[in-house]
C-alpha positions as CSV (number, residue, x, y, z in Angstrom):
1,X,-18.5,-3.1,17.3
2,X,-20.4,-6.5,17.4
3,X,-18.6,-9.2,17.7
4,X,-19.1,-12.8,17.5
5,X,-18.9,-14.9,20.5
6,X,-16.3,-17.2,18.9
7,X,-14.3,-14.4,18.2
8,X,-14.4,-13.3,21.8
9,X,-13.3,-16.7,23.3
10,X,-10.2,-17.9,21.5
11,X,-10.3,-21.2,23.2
12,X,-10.3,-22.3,27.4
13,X,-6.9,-23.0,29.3
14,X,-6.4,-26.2,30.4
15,X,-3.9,-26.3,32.6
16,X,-3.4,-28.0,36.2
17,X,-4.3,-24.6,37.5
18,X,-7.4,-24.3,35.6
19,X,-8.9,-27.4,36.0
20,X,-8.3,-27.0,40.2
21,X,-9.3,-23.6,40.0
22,X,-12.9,-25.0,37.9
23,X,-13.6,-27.8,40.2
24,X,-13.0,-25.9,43.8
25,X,-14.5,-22.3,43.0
26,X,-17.0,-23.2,39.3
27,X,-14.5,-20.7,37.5
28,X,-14.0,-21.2,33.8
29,X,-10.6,-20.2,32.5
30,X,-10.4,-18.9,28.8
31,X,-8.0,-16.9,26.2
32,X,-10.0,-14.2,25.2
33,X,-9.4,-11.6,22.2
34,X,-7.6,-8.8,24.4
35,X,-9.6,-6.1,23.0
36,X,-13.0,-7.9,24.6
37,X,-13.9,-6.1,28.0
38,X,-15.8,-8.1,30.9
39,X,-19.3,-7.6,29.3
40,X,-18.4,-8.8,26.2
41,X,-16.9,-12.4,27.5
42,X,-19.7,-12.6,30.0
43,X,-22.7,-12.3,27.4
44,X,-20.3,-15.0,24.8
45,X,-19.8,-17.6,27.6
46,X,-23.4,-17.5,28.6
47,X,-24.2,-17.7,24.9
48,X,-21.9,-20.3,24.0
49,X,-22.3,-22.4,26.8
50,X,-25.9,-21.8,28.5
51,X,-25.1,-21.0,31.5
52,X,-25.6,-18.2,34.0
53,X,-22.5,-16.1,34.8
54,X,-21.5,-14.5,38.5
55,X,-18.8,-12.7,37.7
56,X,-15.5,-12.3,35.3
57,X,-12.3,-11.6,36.4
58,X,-9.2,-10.7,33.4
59,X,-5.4,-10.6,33.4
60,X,-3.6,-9.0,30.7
61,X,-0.4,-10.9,29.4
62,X,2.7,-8.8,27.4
63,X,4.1,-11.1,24.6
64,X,7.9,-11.9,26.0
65,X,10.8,-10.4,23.4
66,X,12.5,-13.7,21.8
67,X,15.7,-13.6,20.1
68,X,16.9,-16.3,17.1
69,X,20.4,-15.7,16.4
70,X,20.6,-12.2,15.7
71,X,16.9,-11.6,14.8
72,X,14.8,-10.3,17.3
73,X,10.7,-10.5,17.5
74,X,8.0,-10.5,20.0
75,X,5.4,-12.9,20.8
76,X,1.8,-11.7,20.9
77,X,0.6,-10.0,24.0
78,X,-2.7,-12.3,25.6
79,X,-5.5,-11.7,27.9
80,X,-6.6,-14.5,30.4
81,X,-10.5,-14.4,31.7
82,X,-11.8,-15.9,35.2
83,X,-15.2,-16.3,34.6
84,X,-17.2,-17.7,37.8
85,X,-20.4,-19.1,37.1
86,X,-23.2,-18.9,39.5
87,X,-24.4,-21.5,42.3
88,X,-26.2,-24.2,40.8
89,X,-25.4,-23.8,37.1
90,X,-24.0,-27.2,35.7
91,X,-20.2,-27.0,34.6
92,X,-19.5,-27.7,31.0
93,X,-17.5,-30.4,30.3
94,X,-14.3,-29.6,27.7
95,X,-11.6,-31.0,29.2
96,X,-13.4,-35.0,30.0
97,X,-10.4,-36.6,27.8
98,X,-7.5,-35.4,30.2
């Protein structure tokens, strides 16, 4: 199945974490659709952003049970990607504002 690069990369992390982990090691934290594998989210960053990617690294999240009252429901389970771009590639910039 073909997907669309925008469907693969739901949107990037930015967290304290994230941003450390972009300026020390040029790693590039996103939410990805959990159904994407590795070649999938390395061909839509280096689409979407023009860059050349080293490697991707992924980490599955399960949705937590949550209760209201006597209702009970799940949150949606996540994936996480790592993606380290290679030496000499110039970091986008999506998180200038912070």
């Amino acid at each position: 199945m073909i997907k669309s690069p925008y469907e693969i990369i739901e949107k990037p992390i930015i967290t304290e974490k994230g941003l450390d982990v972009k300026e020390r090691a040029r790693t590039l934290v996103f939410r990805v659709n959990p159904h994407a594998n590795k070649v999938e989210i390395k061909s839509a960053v280096e689409t979407v952003f023009k860059v050349k990617v080293e490697s991707v690294h992924t980490a599955k999240f399960h949705g937590k049970i949550r209760r209201r009252g006597r209702t009970m429901g799940q949150r949606a389970d996540w994936k996480k990607a790592y993606v380290k771009l290679q030496e000499g590639q110039k970091m986008p910039e999506y998180a200038e504002t912070i």
